[in-house]
C-alpha positions in Angstrom: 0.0 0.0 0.0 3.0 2.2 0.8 4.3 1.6 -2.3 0.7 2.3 -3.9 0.7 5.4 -2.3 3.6 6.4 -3.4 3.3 5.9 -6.8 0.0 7.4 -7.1 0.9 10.5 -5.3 -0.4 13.2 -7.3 -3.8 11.8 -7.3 -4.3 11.9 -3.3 -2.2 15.5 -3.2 -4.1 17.8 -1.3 -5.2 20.8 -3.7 -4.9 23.4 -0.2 -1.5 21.9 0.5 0.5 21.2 -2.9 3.3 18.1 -2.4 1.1 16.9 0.7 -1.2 14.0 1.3 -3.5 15.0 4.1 -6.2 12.5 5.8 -8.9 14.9 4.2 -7.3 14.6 0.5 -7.5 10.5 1.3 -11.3 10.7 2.5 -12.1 12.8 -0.7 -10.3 10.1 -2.8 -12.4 7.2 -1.1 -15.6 9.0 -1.3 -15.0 9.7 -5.1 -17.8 7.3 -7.1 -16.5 4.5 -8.9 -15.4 5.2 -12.3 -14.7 3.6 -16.1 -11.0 4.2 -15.3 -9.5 1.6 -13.9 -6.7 3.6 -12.3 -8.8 6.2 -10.1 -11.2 2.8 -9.3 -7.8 1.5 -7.8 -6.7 4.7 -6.3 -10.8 4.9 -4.5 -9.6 1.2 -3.5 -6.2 2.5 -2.0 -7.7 5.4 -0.1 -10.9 2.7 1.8 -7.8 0.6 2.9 -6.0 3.3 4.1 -8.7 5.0 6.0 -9.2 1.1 7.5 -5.6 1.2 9.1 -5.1 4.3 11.0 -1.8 3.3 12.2 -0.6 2.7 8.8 -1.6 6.0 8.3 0.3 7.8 11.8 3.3 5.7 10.1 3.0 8.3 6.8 2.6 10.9 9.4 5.3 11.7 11.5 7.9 14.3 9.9 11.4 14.9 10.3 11.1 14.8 14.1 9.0 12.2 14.5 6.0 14.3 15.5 2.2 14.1 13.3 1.9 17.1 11.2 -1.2 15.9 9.7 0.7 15.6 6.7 2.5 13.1 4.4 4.8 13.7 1.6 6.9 11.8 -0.8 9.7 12.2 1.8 7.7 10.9 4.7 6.5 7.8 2.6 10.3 7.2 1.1 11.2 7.0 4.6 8.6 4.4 5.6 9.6 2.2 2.4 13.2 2.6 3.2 13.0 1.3 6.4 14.0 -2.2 7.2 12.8 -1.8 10.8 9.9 -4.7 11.7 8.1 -1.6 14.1 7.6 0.6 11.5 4.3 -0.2 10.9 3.4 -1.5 14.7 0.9 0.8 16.7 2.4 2.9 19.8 0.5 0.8 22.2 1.8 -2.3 21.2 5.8 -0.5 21.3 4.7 0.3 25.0 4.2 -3.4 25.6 6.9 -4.1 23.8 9.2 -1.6 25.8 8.0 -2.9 29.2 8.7 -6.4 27.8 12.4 -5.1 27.4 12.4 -2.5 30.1 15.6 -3.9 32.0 17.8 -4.4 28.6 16.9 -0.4 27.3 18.1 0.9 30.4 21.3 -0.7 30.2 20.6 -3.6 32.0 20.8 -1.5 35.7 18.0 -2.4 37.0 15.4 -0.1 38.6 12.1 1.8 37.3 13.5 4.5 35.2 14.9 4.1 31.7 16.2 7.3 30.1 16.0 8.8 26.6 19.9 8.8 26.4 19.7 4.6 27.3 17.6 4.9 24.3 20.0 6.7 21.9 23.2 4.5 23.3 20.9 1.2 22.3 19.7 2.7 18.9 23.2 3.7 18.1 24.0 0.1 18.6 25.4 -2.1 15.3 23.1 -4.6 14.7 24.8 -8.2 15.7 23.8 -11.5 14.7 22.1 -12.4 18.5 18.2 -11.9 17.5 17.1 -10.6 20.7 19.6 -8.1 21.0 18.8 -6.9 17.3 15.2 -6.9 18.5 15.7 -4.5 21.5 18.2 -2.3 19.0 15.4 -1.7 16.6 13.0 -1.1 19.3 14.9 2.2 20.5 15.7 2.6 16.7 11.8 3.0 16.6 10.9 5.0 19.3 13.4 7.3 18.8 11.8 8.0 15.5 8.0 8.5 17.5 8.5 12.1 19.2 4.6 11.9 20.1 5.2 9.1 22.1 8.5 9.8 23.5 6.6 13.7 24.7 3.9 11.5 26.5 6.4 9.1 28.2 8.1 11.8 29.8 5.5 13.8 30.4 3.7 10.5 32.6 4.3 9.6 36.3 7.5 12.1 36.5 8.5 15.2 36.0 7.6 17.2 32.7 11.0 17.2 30.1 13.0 14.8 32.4 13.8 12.8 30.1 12.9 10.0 32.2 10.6 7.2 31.2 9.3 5.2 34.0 8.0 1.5 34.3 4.6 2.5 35.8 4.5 5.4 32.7 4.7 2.2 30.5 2.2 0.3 32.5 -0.3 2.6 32.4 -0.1 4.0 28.3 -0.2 0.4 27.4 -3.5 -1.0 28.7 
C-alpha cells in the first residue's frame, strides 16, 4: 500500500497543501464514485484501505522529528519504504508493551524503574549483531526514537515534565 501510495501520489495530493497528502485529500479520494478508469477505481480502493488502518496511516505521518503534522509527503513515505525496521508499521501501544517487555535491557541492564532517553539513543546507536534478541531490543529504541509523540507522552507521565525520564509504571499505564 506504501508503495501504492507512493506511486500514485499526485492523485491523493491535497489541492490546499501542494506536495502533501493529508487524511482529508484521502477521504475525498475514497468518497469519489466509482469510475470507467480503472486507475482512479484502484486509487478509490487505495484510499478505503488506508482510511481502514489508522496506524498505517500515523506511520506516513510523523515528519522529520518524529511528530504528526497531519501531513504526508513523498519524503515521509520514502522514509517508511526505506525502512528495514519490523516496528515501523506497529501501533504505539503495542511499542509500550513491547518496551515494558524489554524494560531492564533499554536501560542498560541496571536495574530499577526508570529508563532514560539517552539509554535509548546509546541502544539505537548500537550495530546490529547476529544475536536476535539483541537486534530486536536495538530496533525497538531505533523505533521509538523516530516517535516524538510518544517519546513527549512518556516523559511527560508519572515524572516530572521534560526529564527525560521514562518510568516502568509510565509504560504500564499507556499500554492498557
Amino acid at each position: 500500500m506504501s508503495l501504492q501510495l507512493r506511486d500514485n501520489f499526485g492523485a491523493f495530493q491535497d489541492p490546499r497543501m501542494p506536495g502533501q497528502v493529508s487524511a482529508t485529500s484521502i477521504l475525498a479520494m475514497a468518497e469519489k464514485g466509482w469510475s470507467a478508469n480503472p486507475a482512479i477505481n484502484e486509487n478509490i480502493r487505495l484510499a478505503n484501505e488506508l482510511l481502514r488502518r489508522p496506524d498505517l496511516m500515523r506511520a506516513f505521518d510523523r515528519n522529520g522529528n518524529g511528530l504528526p503534522d497531519g501531513v504526508m509527503s513523498r519524503h515521509d513515505l520514502n522514509s517508511v519504504i526505506g525502512s528495514n525496521n519490523p516496528f515501523k508499521y506497529t501501533p504505539d501501544k503495542q511499542v509500550l508493551s513491547e518496551m515494558l517487555n524489554h524494560f531492564d535491557a533499554l536501560n542498560g541492564g541496571r536495574g530499577g524503574e526508570e529508563l532514560t532517553f539517552a539509554d535509548l539513543k546509546r541502544m539505537a546507536a548500537c550495530s546490529q549483531t547476529s544475536n536476535s534478541p539483541q537486534d530486536h531490543v536495538i530496533q525497538l529504541a531505533e523505533e521509538v526514537l523516530k516517535r516524538g509523540d510518544l517519546l513527549k507522552a512518556l516523559d511527560n507521565i508519572k515524572s516530572r515534565n521534560h526529564d527525560g525520564r521514562i518510568s516502568r509504571s509510565a509504560l504500564r499505564t499507556l499500554s492498557r
